[in-house]
C-alpha positions as semicolon CSV with decimal commas, in nm:
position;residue;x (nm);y (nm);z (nm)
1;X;0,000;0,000;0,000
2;X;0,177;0,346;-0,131
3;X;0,170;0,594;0,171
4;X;-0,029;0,838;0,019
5;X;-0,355;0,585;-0,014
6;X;-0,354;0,636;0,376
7;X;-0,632;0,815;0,584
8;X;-0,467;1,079;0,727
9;X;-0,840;1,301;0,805
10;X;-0,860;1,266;1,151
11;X;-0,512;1,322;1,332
12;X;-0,440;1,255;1,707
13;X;-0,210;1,525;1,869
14;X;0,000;1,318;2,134
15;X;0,194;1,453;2,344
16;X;0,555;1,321;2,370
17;X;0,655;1,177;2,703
18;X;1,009;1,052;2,703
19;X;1,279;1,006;2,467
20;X;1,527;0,773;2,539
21;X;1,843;0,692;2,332
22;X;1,870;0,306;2,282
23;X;2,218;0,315;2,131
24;X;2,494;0,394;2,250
25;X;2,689;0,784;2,206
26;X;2,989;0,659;2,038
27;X;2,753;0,442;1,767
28;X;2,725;0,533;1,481
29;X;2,330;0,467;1,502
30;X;2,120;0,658;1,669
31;X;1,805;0,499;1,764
32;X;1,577;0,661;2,062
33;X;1,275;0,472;2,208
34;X;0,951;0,734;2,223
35;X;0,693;0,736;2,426
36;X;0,354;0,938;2,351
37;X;0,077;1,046;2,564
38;X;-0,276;0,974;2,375
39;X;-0,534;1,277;2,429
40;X;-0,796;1,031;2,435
41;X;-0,831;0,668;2,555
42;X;-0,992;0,575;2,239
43;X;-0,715;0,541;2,050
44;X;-0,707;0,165;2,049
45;X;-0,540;-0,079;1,896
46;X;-0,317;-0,429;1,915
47;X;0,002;-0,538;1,865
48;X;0,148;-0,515;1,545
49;X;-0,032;-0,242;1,411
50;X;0,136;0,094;1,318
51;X;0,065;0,467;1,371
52;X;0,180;0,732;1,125
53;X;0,352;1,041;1,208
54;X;0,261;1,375;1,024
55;X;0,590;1,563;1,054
56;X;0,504;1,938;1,022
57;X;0,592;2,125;0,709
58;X;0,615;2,305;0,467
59;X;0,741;2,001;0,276
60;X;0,834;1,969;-0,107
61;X;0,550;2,074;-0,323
62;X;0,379;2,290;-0,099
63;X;0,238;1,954;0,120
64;X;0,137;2,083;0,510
65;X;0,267;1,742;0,635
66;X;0,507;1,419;0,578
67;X;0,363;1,074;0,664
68;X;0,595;0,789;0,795
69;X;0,463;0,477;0,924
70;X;0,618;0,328;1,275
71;X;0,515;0,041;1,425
72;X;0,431;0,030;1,812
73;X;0,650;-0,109;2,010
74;X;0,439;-0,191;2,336
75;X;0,117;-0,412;2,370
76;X;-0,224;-0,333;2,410
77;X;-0,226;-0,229;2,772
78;X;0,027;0,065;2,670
79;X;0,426;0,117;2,718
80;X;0,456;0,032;3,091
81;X;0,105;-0,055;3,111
82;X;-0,080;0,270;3,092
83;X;-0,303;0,234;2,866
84;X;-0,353;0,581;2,723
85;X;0,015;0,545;2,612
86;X;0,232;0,415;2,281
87;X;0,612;0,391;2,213
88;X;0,770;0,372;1,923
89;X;1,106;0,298;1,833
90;X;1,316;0,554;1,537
91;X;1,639;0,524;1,358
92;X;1,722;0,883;1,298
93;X;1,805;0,881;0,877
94;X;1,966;1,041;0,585
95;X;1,985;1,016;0,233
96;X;2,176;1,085;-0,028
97;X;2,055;1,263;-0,338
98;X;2,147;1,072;-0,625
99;X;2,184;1,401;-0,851
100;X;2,403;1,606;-0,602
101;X;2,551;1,387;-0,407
102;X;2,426;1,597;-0,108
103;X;2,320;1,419;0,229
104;X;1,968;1,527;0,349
105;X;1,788;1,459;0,677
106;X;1,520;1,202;0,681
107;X;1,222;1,403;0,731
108;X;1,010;1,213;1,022
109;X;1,239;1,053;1,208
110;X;1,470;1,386;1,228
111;X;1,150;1,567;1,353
112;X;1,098;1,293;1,582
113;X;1,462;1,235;1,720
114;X;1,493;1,592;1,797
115;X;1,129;1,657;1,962
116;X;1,159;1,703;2,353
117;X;0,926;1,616;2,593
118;X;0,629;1,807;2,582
119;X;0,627;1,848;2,227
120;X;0,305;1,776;2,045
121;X;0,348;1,444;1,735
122;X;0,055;1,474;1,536
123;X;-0,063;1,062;1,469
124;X;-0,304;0,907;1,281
125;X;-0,397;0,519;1,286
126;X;-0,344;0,304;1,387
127;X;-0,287;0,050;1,041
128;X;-0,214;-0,283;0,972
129;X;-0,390;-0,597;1,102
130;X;-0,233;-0,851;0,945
131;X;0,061;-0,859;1,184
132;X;-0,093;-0,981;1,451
133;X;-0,054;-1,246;1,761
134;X;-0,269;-1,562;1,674
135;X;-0,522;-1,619;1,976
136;X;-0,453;-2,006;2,025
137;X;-0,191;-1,978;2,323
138;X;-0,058;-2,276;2,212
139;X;0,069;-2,114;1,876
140;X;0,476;-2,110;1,757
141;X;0,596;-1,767;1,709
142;X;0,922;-1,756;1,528
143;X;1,030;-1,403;1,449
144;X;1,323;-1,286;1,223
145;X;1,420;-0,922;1,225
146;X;1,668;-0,647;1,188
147;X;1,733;-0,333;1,318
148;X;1,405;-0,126;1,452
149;X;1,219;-0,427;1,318
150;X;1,243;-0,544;1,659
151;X;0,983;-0,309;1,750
152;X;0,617;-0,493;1,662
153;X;0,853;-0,827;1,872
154;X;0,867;-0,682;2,163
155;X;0,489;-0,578;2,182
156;X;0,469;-0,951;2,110
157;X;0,648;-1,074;2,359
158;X;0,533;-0,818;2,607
159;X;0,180;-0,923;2,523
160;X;0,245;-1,281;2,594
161;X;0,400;-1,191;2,894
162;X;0,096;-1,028;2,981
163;X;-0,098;-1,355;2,954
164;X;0,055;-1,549;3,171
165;X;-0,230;-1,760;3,211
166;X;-0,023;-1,982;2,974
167;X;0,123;-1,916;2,626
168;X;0,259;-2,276;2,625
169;X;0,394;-2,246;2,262
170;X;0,762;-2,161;2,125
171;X;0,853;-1,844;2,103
172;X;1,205;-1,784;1,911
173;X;1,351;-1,445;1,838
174;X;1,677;-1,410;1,571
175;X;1,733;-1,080;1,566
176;X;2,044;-0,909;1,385
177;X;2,290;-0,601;1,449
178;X;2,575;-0,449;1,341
179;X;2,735;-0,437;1,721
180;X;2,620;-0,610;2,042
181;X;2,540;-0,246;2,146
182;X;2,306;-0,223;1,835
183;X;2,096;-0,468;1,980
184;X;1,788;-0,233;2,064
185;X;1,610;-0,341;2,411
186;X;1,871;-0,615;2,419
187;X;2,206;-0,377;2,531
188;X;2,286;-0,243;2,841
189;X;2,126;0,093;2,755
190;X;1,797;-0,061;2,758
191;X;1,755;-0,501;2,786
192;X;1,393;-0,515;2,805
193;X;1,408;-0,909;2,678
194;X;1,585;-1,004;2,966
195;X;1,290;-0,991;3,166
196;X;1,187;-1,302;2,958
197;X;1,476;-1,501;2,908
198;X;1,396;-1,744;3,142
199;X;1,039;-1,836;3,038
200;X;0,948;-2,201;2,954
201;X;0,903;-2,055;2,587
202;X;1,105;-1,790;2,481
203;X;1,437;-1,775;2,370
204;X;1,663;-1,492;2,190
205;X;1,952;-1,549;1,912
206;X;2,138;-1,252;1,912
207;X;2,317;-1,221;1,551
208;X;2,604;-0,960;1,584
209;X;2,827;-0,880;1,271
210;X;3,176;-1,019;1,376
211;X;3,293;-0,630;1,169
212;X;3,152;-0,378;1,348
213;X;3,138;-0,133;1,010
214;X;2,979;-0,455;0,833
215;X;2,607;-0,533;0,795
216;X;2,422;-0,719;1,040
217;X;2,259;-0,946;0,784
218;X;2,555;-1,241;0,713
219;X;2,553;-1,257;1,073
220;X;2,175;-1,329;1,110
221;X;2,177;-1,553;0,806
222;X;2,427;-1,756;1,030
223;X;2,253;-1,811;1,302
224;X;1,960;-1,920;1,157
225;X;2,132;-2,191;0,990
226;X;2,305;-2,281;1,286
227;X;1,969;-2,323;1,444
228;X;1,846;-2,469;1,120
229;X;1,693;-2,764;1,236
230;X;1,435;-2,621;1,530
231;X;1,366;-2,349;1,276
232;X;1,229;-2,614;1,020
233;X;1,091;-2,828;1,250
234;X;0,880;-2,534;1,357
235;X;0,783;-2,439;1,041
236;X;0,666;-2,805;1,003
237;X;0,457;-2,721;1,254
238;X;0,089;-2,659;1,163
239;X;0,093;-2,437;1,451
240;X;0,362;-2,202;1,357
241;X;0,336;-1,910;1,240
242;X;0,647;-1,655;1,083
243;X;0,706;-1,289;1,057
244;X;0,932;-1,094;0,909
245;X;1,008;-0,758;1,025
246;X;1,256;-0,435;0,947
247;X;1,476;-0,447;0,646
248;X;1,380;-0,601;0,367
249;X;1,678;-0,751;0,373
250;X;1,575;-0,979;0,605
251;X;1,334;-1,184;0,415
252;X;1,639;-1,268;0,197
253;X;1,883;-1,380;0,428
254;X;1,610;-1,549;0,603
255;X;1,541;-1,726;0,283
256;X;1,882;-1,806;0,202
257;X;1,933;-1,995;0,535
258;X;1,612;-2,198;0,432
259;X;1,748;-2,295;0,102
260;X;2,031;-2,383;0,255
261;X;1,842;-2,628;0,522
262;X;1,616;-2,775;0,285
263;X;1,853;-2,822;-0,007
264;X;1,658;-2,726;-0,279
265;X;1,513;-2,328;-0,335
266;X;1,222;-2,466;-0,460
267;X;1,123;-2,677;-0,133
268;X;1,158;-2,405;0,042
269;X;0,929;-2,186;-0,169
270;X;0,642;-2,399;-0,164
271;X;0,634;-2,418;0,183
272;X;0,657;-2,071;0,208
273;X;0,318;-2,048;-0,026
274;X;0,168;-2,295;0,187
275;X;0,227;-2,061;0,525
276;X;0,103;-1,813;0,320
277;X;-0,219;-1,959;0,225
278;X;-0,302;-2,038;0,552
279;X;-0,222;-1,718;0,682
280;X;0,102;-1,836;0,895
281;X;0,342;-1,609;0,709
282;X;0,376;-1,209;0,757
283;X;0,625;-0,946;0,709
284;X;0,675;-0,611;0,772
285;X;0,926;-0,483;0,560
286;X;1,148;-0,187;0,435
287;X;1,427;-0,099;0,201
């Protein structure tokens, strides 16, 4: 869906709570977890959806606004519990234009990154649906992502955790970064996960590039096929169910390792149709 097909009509102004950096100073990343104050408790929605941000012109060609989509990064019962609450997790970008050669500010998450508490965010959404948890606790999660992909896990997880009345299926995590630092809620500036490392079900794989200046994505592609053989015998599962989250990237490397398990690319594929199909296969994905 192109970004300009969403309903942006009826914006929220949130109020911004907190900003945390997630990364350390000296990295060359910086990634800050956000936390917004909702002006109404009606603003509902579940894990895995998204909200858009309307960062405040004037913009290129005259247009008031400048719609990103980030996904929340708490559950349902809202970042710490309150519920009239959302976080959301930003990589502050650039880009280079391709004609000049000149490095420009990404738009939203610059706004974001440098808004202080107190600032208004105008929102809209939430979006999405398809990204969801599946309601039998007895489910498989198995979750591949990369950088602020890890956002709609941790709602995940944090929702599970929440219904501890028994989520008595797996739960695996393979989750990629450039450093061990880089590892958002999972470094010693924030390590939300631990709190569920020693669950019955869940269990991280932290994939660190072994060169710090090197992408994150060999590294992840490696430990999935190290862990090859639970990964396929969960997809063999009729109760598992996949998503794919953060770069796009991901879905490649994540392939790759299943090629590589399987033996054939074509194996592979049709089972990857078949999750489809029965709605046990999701990403959310970006270049």
């Amino acid at each position: 869906m192109n970004l300009s097909e969403y309903d942006v009509n009826h914006p929220y102004t949130a109020m911004l709570l907190t900003s945390e950096r997630i990364t350390p100073p000296a990295s060359d990343a910086e990634v800050r977890h956000l936390v917004l104050q909702m002006p109404v408790r009606r603003f509902e929605y579940v894990e895995g959806q998204s909200i858009g941000v309307l960062a405040p012109g004037p913009h290129d060609f005259g247009n008031e606004h400048h719609l990103r989509l980030y996904s929340i990064a708490n559950s349902r019962s809202g970042e710490a519990g309150r519920g009239s609450t959302i976080s959301i997790c930003v990589r502050r970008c650039f880009y280079i234009d391709e004609v000049s050669g000149e490095k420009y500010p990404g738009k939203a998450s610059n706004f974001l990154c440098d808004s202080k508490p107190g600032d208004p965010i105008q929102i809209t959404g939430p979006y999405g649906g398809a990204f969801t948890i599946p309601p039998d606790n007895t489910a498989n999660l198995l979750m591949i992502g990369v950088g602020t992909g890890i956002a709609p896990f941790r709602a995940f997880v944090k929702r599970i955790h929440e219904m501890r009345t028994g989520w008595t299926g797996k739960v695996r995590l393979f989750y990629g970064a450039k450093t061990g630092m880089e590892l958002l809620y999972l470094n010693d500036f924030r390590n939300d996960f631990a709190l569920y490392y020693d669950e019955a079900t869940f269990k991280a794989f932290e994939a660190v590039s072994r060169r710090p200046h090197a992408d994150a994505s060999p590294a992840l592609e490696q430990a999935l096929v190290e862990n090859a053989r639970e990964v396929w015998d969960m997809i063999q599962d009729s109760k598992t169910y996949v998503y794919l989250a953060g770069l796009s990237e991901a879905a490649l490397k994540f392939e790759n390792a299943m090629i590589v398990t399987t033996g054939l690319a074509e194996t592979w594929r049709e089972k990857r149709e078949e999750l489809i199909k029965q709605g046990r296969y999701a990403e959310l994905l970006y270049d």
